[in-house]
N, C-alpha and C positions, 0 to 999 in steps of 0.2 A: 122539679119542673119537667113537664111533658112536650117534646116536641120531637118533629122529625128533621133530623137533615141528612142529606143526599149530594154527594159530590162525586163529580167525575172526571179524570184525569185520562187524556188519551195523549202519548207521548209518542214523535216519530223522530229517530235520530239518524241519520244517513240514508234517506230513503225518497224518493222521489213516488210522488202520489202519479197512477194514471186514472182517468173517471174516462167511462165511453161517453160520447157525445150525445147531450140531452137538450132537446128543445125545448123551451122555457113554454111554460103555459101560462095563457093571459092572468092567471094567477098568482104568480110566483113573483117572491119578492126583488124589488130593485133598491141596491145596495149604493150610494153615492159617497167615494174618497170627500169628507166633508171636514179633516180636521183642522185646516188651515183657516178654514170659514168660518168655523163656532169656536177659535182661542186657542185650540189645543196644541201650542207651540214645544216640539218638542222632539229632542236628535236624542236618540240610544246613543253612548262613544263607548266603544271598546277598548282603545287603547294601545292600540295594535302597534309595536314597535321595531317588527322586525324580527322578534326572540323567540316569538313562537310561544307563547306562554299559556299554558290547557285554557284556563278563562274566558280567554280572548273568543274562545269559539262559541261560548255561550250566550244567545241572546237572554233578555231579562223578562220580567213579568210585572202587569198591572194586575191591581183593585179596582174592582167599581162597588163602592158601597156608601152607604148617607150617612156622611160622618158631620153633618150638623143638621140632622132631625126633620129637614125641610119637606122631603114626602121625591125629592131625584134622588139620584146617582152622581157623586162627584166619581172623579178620576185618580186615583194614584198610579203614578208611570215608575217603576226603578229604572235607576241609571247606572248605568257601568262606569271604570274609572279607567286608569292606567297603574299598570304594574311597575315598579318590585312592587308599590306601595300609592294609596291614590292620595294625591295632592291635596294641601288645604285648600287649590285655587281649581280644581276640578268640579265639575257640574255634579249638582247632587239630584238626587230623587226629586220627582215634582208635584203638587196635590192642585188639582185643578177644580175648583168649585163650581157647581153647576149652577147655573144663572138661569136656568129654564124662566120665560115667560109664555104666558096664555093669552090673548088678544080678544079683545069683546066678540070677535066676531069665530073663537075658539080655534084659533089658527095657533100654531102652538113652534116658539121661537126656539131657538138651542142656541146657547153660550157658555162657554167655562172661563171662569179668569184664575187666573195664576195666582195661589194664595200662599205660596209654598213659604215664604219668607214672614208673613207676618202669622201662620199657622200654624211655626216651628215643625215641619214636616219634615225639611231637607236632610233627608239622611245623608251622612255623606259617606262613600265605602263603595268597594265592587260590589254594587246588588246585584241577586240574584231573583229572587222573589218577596212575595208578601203575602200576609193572610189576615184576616181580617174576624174581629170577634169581641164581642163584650165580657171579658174575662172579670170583673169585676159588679157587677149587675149593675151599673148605675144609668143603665139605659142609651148610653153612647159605646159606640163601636172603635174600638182601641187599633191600633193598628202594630204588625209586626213586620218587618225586614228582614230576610236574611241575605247574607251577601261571603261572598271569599273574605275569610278570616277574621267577622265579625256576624253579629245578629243586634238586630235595635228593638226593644218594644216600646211603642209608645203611646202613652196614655191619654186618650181623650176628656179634655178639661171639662167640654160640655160647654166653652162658651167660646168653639171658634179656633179652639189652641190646642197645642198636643206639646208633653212634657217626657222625655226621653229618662222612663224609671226601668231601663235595663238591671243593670246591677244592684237596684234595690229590690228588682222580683224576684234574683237569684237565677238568672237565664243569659249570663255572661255567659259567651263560646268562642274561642280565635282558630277554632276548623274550619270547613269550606260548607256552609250550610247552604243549602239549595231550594227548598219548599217547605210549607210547613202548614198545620191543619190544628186549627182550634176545633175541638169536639171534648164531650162531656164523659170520656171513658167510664167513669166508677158513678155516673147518672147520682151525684150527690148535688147537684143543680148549678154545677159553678164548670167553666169551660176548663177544660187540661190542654195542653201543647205537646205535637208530635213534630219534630223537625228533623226532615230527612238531610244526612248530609253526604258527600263528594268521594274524594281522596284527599289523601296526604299529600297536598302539593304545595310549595312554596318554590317563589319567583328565584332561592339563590340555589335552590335544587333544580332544577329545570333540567330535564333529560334531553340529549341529541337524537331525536326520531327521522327518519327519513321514508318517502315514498319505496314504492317498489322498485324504482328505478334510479332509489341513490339521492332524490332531488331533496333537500330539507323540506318537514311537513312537521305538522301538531302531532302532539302523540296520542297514542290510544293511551283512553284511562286505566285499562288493565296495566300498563307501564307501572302505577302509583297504587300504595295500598288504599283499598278503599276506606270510609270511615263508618261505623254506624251509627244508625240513627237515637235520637234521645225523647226519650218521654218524660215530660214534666208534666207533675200534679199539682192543682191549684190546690190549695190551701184553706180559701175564701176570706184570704185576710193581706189580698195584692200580695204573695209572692206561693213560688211555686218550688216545689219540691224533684229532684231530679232522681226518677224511679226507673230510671233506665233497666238495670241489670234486675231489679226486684222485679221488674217486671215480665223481664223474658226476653224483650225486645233487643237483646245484642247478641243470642246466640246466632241469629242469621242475618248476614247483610252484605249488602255488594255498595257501588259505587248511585247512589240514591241521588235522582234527580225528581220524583215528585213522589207525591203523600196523595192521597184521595181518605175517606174517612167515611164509612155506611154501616150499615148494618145488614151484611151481605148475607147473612143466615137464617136473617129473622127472625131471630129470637129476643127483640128488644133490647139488643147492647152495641153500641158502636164496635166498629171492627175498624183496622187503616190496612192499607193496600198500598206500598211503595214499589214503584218502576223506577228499577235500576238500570246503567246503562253499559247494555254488554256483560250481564251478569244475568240470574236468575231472579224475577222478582219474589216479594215474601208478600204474602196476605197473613197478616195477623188477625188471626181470632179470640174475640174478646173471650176467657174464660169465667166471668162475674165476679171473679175474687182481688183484682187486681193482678191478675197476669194474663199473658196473651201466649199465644202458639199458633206457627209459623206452619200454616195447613196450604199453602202457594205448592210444594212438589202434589201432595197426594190430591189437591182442588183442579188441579192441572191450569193453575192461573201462575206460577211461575214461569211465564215465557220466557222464553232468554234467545235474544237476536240479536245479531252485528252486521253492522255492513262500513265499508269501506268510508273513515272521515272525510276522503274527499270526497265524494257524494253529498248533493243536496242535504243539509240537514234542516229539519222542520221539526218544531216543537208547539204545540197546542194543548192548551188546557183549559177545558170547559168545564167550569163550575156551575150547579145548579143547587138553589137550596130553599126548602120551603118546610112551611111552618105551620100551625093550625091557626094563629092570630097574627095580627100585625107587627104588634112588638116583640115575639117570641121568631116573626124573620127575619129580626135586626140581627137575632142571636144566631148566625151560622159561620160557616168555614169558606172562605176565598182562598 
């Protein structure tokens, strides 16, 4: 199968944006706080108990993808939890359906209702992020989680429902999984899985970190070893193969907060790009045999920046993804 996709991941972690002052021109678009208006009922909770716990500083990540075929964009929100461990009685993830209507007169409505309960979406766990991909070609877009000390995939039924077949895809993880990128590495038509992960941290290790000036603070993640990241090959028989080490992909890695996935060289093979935080990032390039190499020092795309956690911290990830037909841009990476 032929198609392109394109993803972009700009990450900012401790850093306060400045923009010089820009007069808008009567063209420019107006943006309206609208989510309380069209359904979208919904609190991030972190958990936050006083411990200081790395997590807790992380905000989480949505999906916008059409995960029942209707021609919108529904909504997937992850939810964070509470530490050591998140409660059975804690808020989970939320899938918000789009209800878009058109009006005779082409005036065009926006509504989502909350479907999370009868869609079996609700993950429940510290999420982190989500990715989104038809890993099994049946034309519906499956959804994936990952979260502190778990990962969910979940499979689209196709009539409205999703069926949590983690451990039967062989994609069971209880690391700190952070982002994660459906792309078709080895182009044998069936999506693969790259999922960047964290550090080694658990809530009964928890380090005593303190400011510069003595006061208790979150710690820097260089405190905790990092973990790397894993690559999984689909199979094309719903479960996936973990090719991590065959494939190259753990000789280099730092503390992994997002994946991005292109084909940065041009040579018609996807390549992944993880931004790590406070480390050197790695650009893996595809080598077409089923191994990659970590070209991020000599591409000079390894950046590597720190700046102080108490500083503003801002995270954004813009996903873009296109395709040459309609249903081939069902098939991309969020």
């Amino acid at each position: 199968m032929s198609f392109r996709v394109f993803c972009l991941f700009v990450g900012f972690a401790g850093y306060a944006l400045v923009a010089r002052p820009h007069l808008p021109a009567a063209d420019d678009p107006i943006f309206i706080e609208s989510a309380a208006a069209t359904g979208l009922a919904f609190t991030h909770v972190n958990g936050a108990t006083g411990n200081y716990y790395l997590p807790e500083m992380m905000g989480a990540g949505v999906a916008l993808f059409d995960y029942d075929n209707d021609g919108d964009l529904d909504v997937f929100l992850v939810q964070g939890g509470a530490l050591p461990s998140p409660a059975r009685e804690a808020p989970t993830s939320r899938l918000f359906r789009n209800d878009l209507t058109i009006g005779a007169d082409s005036r065009r409505t926006l509504h989502f209702t909350d479907v999370t309960e009868r869609s079996g979406a609700g993950v429940r766990g510290y999420g982190m992020g989500a990715a989104v991909g038809d890993y099994d070609n049946d034309g519906y877009l499956d959804l994936l989680v990952t979260s502190f000390g778990s990962i969910a995939l979940l499979h689209n039924n196709g009539n409205g429902t999703f069926t949590d077949v983690t451990r039967q895809a062989g994609i069971s993880d209880s690391a700190w999984s952070t982002s994660a990128a459906f792309f078709d590495y080895d182009r044998d038509g069936y999506l693969d899985l790259f999922v960047a992960r964290y550090v080694d941290f658990t809530a009964a290790a928890n380090k005593l970190c303190n400011d510069p000036v003595g006061t208790r603070d979150y710690c820097s993640p260089r405190v905790y070893r990092p973990v790397p990241a894993r690559l999984f090959r689909n199979d094309g028989r719903g479960h996936f193969v973990d090719v991590t080490a065959a494939a190259g992909v753990s000789k280099a890695y730092g503390a992994g907060l997002g994946v991005a996935v292109g084909d940065y060289n041009g040579d018609g093979w996807l390549d992944a790009y993880v931004a790590n935080d406070g480390t050197p990032n790695q650009l893996w390039l595809n080598r077409h045999d089923g191994t990659f190499v970590d070209e991020g020092p000599l591409s000079g795309a390894a950046l590597k920046a720190w700046a102080s956690r108490r500083a503003t911290s801002i995270s954004t990830a813009t996903k873009i993804c296109s395709s040459r037909t309609s249903s081939e841009r069902r098939r991309c990476c969020t």
